[in-house]
BAKE-6277 format. One line per field, with one value per residue: y negated, z, x of N, C-alpha, C in turn; residue in three letters. Coordinates in pm, whole numbers, always signed. Layout:
N
n.Y = Y;...
n.Z = Z;...
n.X = X;...
ca.Y = Y;...
ca.Z = Z;...
ca.X = X;...
c.Y = Y;...
c.Z = Z;...
c.X = X;...
rest = ala;...
//
This chain:
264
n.Y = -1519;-1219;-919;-718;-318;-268;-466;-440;-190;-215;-436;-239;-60;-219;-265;-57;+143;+474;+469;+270;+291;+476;+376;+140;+293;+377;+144;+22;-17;+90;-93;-181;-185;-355;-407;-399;-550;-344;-248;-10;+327;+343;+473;+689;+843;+1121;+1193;+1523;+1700;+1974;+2133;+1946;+1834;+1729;+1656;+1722;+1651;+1377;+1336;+1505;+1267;+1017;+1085;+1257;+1182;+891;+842;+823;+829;+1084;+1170;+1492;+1410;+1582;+1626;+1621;+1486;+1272;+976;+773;+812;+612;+536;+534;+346;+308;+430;+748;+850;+1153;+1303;+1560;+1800;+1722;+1910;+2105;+1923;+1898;+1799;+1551;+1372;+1319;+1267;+1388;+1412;+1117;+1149;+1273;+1365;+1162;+982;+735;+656;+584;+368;+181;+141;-14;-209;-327;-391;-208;-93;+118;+346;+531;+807;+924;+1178;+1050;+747;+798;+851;+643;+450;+621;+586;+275;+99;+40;-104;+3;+278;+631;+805;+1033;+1092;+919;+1070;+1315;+1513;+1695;+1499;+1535;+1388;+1178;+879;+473;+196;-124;-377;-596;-760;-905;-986;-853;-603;-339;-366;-571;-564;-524;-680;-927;-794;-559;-267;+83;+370;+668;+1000;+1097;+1305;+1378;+1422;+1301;+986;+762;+472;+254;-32;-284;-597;-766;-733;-654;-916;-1048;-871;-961;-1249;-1249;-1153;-898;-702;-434;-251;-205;+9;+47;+176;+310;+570;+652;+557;+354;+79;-224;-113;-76;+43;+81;-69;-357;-419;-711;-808;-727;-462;-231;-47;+147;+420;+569;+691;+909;+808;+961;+1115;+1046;+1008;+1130;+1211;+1467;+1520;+1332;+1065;+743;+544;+519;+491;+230;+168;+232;+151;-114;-110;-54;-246;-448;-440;-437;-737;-859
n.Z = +3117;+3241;+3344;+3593;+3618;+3876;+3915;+3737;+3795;+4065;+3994;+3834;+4044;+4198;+4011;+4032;+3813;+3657;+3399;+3421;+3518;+3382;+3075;+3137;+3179;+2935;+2767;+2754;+2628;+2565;+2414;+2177;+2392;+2579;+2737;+2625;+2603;+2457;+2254;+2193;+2062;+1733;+1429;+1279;+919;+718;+478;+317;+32;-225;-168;-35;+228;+417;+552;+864;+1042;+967;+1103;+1381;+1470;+1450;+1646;+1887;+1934;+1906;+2053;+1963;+1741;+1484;+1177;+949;+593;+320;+2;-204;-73;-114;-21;+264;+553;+813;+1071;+1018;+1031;+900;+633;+552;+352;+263;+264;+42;-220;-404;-576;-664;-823;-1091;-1444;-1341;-1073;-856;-1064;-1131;-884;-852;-977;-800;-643;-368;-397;-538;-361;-179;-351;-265;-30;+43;-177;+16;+247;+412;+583;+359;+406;+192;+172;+61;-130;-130;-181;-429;-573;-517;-700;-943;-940;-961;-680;-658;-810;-1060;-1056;-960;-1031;-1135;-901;-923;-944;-1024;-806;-562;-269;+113;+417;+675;+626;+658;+651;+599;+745;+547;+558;+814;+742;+721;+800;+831;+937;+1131;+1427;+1416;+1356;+1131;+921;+1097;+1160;+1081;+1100;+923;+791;+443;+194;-119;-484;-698;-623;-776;-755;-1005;-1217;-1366;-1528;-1493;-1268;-1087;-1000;-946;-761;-517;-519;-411;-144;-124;-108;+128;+315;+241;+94;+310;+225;-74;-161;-407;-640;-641;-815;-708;-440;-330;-149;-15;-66;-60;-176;-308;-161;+43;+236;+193;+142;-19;+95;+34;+217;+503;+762;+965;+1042;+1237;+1490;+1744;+1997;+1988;+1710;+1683;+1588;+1694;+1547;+1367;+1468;+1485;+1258;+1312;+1478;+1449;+1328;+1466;+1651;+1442;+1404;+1742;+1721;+1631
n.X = +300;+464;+250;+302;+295;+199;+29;-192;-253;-382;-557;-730;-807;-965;-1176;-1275;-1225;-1177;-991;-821;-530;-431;-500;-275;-55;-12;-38;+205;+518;+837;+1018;+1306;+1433;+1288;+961;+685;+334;+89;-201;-262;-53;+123;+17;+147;+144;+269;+361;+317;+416;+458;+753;+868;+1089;+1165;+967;+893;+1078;+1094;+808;+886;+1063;+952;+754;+831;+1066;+1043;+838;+565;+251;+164;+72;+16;+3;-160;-22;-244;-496;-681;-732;-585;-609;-785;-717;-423;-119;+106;+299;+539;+708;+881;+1196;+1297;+1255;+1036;+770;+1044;+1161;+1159;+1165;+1241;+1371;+1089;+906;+717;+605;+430;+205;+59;-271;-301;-34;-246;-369;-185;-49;-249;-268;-37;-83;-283;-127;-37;+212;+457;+723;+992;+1198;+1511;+1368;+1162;+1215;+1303;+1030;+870;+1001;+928;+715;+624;+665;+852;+1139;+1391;+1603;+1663;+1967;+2169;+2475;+2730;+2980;+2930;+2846;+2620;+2607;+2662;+2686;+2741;+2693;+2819;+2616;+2512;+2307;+2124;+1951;+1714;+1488;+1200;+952;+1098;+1336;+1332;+1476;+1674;+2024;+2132;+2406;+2469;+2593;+2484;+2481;+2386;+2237;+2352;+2179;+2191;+2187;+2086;+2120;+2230;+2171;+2030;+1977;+1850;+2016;+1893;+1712;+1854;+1950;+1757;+1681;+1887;+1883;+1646;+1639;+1573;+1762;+1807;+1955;+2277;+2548;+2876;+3083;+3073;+2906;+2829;+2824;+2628;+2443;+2578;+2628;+2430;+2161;+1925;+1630;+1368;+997;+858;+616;+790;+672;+700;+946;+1227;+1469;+1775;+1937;+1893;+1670;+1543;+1652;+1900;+1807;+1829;+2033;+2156;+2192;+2405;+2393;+2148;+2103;+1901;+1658;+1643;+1517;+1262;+1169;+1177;+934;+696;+752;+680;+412;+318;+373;+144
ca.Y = -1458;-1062;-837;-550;-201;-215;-557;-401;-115;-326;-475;-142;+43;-327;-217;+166;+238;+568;+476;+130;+332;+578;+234;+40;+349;+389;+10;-19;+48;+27;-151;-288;-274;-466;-402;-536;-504;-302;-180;+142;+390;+333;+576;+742;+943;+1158;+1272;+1659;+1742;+2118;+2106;+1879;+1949;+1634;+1589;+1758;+1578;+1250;+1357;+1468;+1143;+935;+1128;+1359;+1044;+752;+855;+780;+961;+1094;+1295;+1533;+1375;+1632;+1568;+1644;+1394;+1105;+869;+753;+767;+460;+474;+555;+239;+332;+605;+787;+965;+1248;+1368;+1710;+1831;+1756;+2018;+2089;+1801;+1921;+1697;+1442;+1334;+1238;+1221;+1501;+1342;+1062;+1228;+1342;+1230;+1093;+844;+607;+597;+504;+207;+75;+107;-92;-319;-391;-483;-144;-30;+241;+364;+641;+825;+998;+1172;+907;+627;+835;+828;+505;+433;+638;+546;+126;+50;-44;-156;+63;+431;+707;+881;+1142;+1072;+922;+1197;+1467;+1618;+1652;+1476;+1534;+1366;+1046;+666;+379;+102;-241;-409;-700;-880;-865;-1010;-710;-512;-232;-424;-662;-508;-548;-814;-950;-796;-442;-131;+147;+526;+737;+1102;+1113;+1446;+1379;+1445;+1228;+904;+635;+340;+197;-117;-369;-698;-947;-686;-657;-1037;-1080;-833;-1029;-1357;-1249;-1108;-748;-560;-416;-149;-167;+155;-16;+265;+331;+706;+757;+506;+288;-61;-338;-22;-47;+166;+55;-188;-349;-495;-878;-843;-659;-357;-117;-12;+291;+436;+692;+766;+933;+711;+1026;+1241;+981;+942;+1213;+1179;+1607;+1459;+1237;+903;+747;+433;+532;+457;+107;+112;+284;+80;-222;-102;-52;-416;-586;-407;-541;-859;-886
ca.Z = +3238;+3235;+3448;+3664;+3653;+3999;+3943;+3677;+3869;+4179;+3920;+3785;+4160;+4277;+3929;+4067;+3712;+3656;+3299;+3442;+3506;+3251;+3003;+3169;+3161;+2793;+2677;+2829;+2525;+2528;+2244;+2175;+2562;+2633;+2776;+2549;+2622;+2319;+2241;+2086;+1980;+1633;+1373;+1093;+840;+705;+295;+246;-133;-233;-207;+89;+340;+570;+630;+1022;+1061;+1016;+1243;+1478;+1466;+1523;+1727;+2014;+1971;+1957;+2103;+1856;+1684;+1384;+1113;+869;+467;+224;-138;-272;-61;-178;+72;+372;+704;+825;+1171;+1007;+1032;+858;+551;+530;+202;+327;+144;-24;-390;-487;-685;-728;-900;-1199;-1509;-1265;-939;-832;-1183;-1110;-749;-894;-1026;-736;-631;-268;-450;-574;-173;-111;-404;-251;+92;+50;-192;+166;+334;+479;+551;+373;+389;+92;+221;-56;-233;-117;-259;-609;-572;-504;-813;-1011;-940;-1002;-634;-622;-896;-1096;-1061;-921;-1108;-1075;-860;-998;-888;-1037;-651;-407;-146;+249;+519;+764;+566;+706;+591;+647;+751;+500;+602;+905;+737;+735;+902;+882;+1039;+1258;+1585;+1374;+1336;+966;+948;+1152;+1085;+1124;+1039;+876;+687;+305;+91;-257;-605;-802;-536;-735;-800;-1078;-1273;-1529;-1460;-1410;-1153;-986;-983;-858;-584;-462;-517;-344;-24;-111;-45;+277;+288;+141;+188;+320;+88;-199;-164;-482;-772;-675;-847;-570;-342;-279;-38;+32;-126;-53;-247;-326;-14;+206;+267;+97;+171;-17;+91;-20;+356;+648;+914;+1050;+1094;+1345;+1606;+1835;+2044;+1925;+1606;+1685;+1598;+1722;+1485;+1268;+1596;+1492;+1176;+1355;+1651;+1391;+1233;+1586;+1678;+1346;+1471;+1834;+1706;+1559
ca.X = +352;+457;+173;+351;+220;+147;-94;-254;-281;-456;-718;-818;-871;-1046;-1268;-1312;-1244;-1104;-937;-707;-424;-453;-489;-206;+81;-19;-57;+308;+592;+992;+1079;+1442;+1474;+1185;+858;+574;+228;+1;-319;-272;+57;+123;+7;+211;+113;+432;+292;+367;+429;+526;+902;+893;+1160;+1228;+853;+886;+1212;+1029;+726;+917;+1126;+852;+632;+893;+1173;+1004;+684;+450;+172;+242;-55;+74;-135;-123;-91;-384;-545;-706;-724;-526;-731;-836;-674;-332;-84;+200;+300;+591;+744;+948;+1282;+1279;+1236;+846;+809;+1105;+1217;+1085;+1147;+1302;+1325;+947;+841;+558;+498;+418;+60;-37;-394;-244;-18;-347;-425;-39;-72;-431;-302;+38;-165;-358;-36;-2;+372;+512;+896;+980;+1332;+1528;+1292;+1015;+1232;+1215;+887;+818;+1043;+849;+556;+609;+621;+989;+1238;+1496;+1592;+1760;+2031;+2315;+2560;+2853;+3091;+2814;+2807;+2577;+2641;+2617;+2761;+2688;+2749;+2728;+2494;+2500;+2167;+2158;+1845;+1622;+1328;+1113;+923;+1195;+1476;+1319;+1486;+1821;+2063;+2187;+2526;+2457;+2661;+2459;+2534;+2285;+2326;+2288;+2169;+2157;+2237;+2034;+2094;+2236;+2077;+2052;+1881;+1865;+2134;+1781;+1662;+1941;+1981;+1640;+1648;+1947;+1817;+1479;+1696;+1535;+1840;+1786;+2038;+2412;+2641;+2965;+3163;+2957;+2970;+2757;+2809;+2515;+2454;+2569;+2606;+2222;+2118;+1758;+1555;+1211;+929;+837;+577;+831;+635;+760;+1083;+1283;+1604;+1837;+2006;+1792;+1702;+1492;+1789;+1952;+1720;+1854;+2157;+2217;+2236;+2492;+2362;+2061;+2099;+1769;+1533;+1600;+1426;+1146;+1125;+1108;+818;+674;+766;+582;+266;+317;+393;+38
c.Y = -1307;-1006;-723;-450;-226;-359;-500;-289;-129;-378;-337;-47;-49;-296;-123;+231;+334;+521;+366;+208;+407;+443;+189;+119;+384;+258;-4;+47;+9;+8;-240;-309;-315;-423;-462;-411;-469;-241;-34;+220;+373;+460;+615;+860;+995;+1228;+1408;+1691;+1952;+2057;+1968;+1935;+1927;+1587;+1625;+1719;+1457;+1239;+1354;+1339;+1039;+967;+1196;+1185;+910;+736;+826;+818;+969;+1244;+1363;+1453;+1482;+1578;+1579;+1595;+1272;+1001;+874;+717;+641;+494;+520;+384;+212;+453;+591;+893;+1024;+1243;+1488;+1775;+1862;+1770;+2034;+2047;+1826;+1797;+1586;+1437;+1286;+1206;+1301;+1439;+1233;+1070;+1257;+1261;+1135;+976;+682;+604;+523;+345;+124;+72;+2;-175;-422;-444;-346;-105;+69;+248;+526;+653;+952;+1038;+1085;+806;+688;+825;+741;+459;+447;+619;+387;+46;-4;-55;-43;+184;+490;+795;+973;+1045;+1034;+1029;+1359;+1551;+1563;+1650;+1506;+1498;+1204;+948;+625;+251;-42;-320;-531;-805;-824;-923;-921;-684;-356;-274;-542;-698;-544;-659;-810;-895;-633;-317;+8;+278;+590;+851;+1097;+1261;+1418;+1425;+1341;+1049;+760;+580;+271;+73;-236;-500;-814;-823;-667;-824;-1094;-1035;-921;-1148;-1343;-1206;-969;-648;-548;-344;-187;-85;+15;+33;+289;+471;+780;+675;+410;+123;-133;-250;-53;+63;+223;-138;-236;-443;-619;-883;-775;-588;-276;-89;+164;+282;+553;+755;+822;+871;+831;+1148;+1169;+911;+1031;+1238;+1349;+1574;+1402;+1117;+892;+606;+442;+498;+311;+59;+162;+177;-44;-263;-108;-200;-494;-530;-485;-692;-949;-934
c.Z = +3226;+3358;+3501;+3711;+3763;+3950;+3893;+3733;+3983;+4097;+3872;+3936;+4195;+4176;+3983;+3933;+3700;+3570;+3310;+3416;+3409;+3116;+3009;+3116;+2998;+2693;+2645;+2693;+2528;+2427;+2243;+2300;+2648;+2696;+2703;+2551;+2460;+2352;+2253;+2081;+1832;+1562;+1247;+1051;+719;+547;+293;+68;-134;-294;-119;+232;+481;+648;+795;+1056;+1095;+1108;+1363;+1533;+1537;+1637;+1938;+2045;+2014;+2007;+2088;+1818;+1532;+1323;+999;+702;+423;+92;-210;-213;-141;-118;+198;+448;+759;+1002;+1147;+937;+908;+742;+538;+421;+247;+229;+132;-176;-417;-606;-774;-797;-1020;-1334;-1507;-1162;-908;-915;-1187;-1005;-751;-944;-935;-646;-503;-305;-484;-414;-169;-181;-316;-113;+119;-40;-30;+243;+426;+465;+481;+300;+312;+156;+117;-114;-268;-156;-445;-648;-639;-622;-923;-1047;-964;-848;-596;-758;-934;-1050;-1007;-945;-1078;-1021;-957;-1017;-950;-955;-573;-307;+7;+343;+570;+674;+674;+634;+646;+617;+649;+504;+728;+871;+665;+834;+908;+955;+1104;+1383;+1537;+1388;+1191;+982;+1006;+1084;+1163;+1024;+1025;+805;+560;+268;+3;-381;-676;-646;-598;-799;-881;-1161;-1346;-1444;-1400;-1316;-1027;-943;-891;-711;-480;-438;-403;-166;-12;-79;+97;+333;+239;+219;+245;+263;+25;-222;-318;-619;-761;-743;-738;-434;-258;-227;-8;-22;-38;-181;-212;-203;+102;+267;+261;+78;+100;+28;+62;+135;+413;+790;+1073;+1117;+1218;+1389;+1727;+1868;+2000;+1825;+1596;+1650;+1652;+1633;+1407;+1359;+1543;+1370;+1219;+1432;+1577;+1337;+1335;+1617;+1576;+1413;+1605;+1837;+1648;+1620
c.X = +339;+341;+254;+246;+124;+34;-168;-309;-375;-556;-802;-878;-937;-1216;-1329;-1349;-1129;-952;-803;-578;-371;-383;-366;-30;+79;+55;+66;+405;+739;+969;+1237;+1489;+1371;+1058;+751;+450;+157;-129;-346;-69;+27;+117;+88;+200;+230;+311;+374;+365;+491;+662;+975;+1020;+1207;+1086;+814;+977;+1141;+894;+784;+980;+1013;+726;+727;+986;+1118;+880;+543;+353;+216;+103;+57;-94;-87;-143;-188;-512;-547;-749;-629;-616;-704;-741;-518;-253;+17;+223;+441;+625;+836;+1075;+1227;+1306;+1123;+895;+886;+1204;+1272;+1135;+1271;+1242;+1186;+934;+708;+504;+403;+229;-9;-159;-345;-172;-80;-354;-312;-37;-163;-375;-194;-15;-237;-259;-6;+205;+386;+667;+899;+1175;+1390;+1472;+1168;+1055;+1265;+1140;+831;+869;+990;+710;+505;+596;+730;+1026;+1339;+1453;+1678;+1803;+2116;+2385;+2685;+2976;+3049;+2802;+2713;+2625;+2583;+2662;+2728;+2776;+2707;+2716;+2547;+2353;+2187;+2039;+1765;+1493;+1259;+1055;+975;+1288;+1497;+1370;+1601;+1872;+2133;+2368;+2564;+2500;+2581;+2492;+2391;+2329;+2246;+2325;+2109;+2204;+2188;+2025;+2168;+2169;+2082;+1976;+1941;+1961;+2026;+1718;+1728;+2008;+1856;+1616;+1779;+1971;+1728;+1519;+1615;+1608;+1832;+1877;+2163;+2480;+2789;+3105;+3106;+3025;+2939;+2753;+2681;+2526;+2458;+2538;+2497;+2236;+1982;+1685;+1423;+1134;+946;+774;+604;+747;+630;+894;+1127;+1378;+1674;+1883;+1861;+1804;+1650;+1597;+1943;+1913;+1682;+2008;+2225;+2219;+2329;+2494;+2201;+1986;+1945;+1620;+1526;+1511;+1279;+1120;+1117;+964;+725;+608;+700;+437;+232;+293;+275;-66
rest = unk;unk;unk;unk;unk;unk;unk;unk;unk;unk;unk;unk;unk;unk;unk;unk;unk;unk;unk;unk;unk;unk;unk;unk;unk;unk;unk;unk;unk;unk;unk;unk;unk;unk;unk;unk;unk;unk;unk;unk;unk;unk;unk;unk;unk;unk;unk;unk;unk;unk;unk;unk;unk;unk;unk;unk;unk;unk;unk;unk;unk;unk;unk;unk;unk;unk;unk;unk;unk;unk;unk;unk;unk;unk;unk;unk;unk;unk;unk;unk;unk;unk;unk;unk;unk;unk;unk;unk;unk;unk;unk;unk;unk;unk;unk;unk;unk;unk;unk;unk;unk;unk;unk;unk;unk;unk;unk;unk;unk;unk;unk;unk;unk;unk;unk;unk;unk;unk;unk;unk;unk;unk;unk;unk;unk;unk;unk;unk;unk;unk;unk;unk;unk;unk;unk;unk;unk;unk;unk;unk;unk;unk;unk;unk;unk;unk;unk;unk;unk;unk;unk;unk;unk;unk;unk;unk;unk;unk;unk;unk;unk;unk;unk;unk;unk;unk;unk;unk;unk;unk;unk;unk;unk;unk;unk;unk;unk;unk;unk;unk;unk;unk;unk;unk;unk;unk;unk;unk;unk;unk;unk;unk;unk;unk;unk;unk;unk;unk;unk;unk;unk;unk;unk;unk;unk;unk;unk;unk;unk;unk;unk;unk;unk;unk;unk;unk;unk;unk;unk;unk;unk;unk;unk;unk;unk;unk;unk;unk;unk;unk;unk;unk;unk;unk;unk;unk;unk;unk;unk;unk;unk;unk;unk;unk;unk;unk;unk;unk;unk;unk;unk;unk;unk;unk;unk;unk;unk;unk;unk;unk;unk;unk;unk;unk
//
């Protein structure tokens, strides 16, 4: 049975505790529409690298938009704080992009936290240069190459959700056209014919462009790991999740990630 503010409200002044109300307008969270009772705001921790450039994009995203909290890690941390739920890999050019895309980021001491903490089952979503990253670093599949076209690209795709079993696109439905903006050069995707058989066997694509703006294998977009927690993608979900933006479609992979926490 749902509790209304106001009951909850009526048990905490029958208490004469200060904190009821305080508690109750907090606990209280839109999600998808809905009203669902929580503990806590969910925490995400956004990774800075030198040459970072989307990491206050995705703060603010989750913190002003979807009303979240939101820590800045730096790289040269070596652990992820214990009351942080979630990690975020920013886009940008760590350092650079030196070598190759996230082939230096890759080193940096913060990374062993990111393995040990998605080992634990923690979430974390890597967004253009954070799904290089993650690439480079062994926590997704395949790679990300020049563009077929040899341009960087910039301008809103749209995606098609191709699974909702995740905890990125929980809130979604199988089938969902959502718009997102891509900035890349080095964005397509590429991988071996049994990896790309597997991730589509395994229902890992999470992501497909619905024009393949960039040469990717099986216009991949966004992948996840074997235990679906680990999500890269080449688009920005954090760059449409403000109606001055012009889409707001990227709230829903937030507000999924949101919703597996709730759902706990």
């Amino acid at each position: 049975m749902r509790t209304s503010i106001r009951e909850i409200r009526t048990r905490g002044s029958k208490r004469k505790c200060g904190v009821s109300i305080a508690w109750a307008t907090r606990a209280l969270l839109l999600v998808t529409g809905e009203s669902m009772l929580r503990w806590k705001k969910v925490k995400f921790g956004v990774v800075v690298f030198p040459g970072s450039n989307c990491d206050h994009d995705a703060q603010y995203s989750v913190s002003a938009n979807l009303g979240e909290q939101a820590a800045m890690l730096w790289h040269r941390d070596t652990s992820i704080p214990a009351d942080v739920d979630a990690v975020i890999l920013p886009g940008g050019f760590s350092y650079g992009d030196y070598l190759r895309c996230g082939a230096i980021a890759k080193f940096s001491p913060i990374i062993s936290a990111v393995k040990g903490f998605a080992a634990r089952g923690g979430l974390v979503v890597g967004i253009c240069n954070g799904f290089q990253i993650l690439t480079e670093c062994g926590l997704l599949p395949g790679a990300l190459v020049r563009n077929q076209g040899l341009k960087f690209l910039c301008k809103p795709v749209q995606l098609r959700v191709e699974t909702t079993n995740t905890p990125f696109t929980n809130a979604c439905h199988k089938g969902q056209i959502v718009t997102f903006p891509i900035a890349h050069g080095e964005g397509c995707y590429t991988a071996s014919a049994e990896v790309l058989a597997g991730l589509e066997a395994e229902d890992r694509v999470v992501f497909r462009y619905v024009a393949n703006p960039n040469g990717s294998n099986n216009a991949i977009a966004g992948i996840c790991n074997r235990e679906r927690n680990v999500l890269g993608m080449m688009p920005h979900p954090e760059r449409a999740t403000d109606p001055l933006m012009g889409s707001t479609d990227g709230l829903t992979l937030f507000r999924s990630m949101v919703a597996a926490f709730a759902s706990k």
